[in-house]
C-alpha positions as CSV (number, residue, x, y, z in Angstrom):
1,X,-22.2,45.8,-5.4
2,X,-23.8,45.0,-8.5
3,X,-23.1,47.8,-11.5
4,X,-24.9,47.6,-14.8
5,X,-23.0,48.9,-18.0
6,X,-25.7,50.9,-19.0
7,X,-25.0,54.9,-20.4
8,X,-24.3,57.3,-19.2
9,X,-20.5,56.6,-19.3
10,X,-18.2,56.6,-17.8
11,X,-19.5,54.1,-14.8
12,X,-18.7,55.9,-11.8
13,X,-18.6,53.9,-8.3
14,X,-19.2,55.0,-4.6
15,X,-17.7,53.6,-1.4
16,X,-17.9,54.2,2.3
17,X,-14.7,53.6,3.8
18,X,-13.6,53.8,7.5
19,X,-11.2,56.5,7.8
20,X,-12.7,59.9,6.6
21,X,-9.3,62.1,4.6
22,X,-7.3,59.3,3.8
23,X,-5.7,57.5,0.6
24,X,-5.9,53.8,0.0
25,X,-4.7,51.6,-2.4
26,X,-8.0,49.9,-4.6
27,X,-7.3,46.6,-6.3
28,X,-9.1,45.5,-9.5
29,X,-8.7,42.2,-10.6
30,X,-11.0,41.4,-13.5
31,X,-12.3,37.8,-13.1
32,X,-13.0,37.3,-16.5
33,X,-9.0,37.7,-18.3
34,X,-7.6,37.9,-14.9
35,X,-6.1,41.5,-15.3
36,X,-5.3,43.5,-12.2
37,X,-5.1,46.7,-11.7
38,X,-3.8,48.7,-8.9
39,X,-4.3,52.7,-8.2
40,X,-5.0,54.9,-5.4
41,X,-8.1,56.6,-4.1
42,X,-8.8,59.0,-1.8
43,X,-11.7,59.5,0.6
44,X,-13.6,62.2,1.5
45,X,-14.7,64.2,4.6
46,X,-17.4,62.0,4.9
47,X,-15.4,58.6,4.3
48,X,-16.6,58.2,1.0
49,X,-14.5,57.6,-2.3
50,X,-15.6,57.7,-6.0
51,X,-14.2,55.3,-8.4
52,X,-14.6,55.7,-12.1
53,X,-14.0,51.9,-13.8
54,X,-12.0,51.7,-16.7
55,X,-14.0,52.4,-20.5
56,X,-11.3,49.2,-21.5
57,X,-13.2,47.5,-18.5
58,X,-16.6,47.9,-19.1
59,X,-17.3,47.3,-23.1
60,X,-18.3,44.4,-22.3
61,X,-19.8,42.1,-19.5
62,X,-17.2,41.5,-17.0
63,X,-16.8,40.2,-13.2
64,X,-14.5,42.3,-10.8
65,X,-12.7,41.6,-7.3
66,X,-12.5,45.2,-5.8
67,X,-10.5,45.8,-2.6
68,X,-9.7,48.6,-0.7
69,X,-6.2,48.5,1.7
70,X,-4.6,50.6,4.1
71,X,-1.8,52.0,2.6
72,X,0.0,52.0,5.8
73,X,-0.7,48.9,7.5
74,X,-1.9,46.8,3.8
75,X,-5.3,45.6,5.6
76,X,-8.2,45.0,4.0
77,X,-10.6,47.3,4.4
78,X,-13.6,46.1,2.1
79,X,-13.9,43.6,-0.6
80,X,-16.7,43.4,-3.0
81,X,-17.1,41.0,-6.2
């Protein structure tokens, strides 16, 4: 997924995940200072999450690992950099 850091802010992300009403665990590594960042998410009915990147993330051009995991069984669900 390719995001530009353009305004509006804040930069707000959508995913579809597999399992509709569920929390995972989303990884953000920054491949520029090599920063990571873990949080949860949930997704909807639908199996789609939003995810607002950080305003310290995005002032200026960066590169980003994003994973999703099961919080139960730590798979990886989807990765996209």
């Amino acid at each position: 997924m390719e995001v530009y850091r353009v305004p509006p802010y804040p930069i707000t992300t959508t995913w579809e995940l597999p399992i509709p009403n569920y929390t995972y665990t989303l990884y953000l590594e920054d491949l520029v200072d090599h920063s990571i960042e873990l949080s949860t998410i949930e997704s909807d009915a639908s199996g789609k999450a939003e995810y607002v990147l950080p305003l310290t993330k995005i002032q200026f051009d960066r590169e980003f690992l994003i994973r999703f995991y099961d919080t139960e069984h730590e798979h990886t669900l989807k990765v996209n950099h």
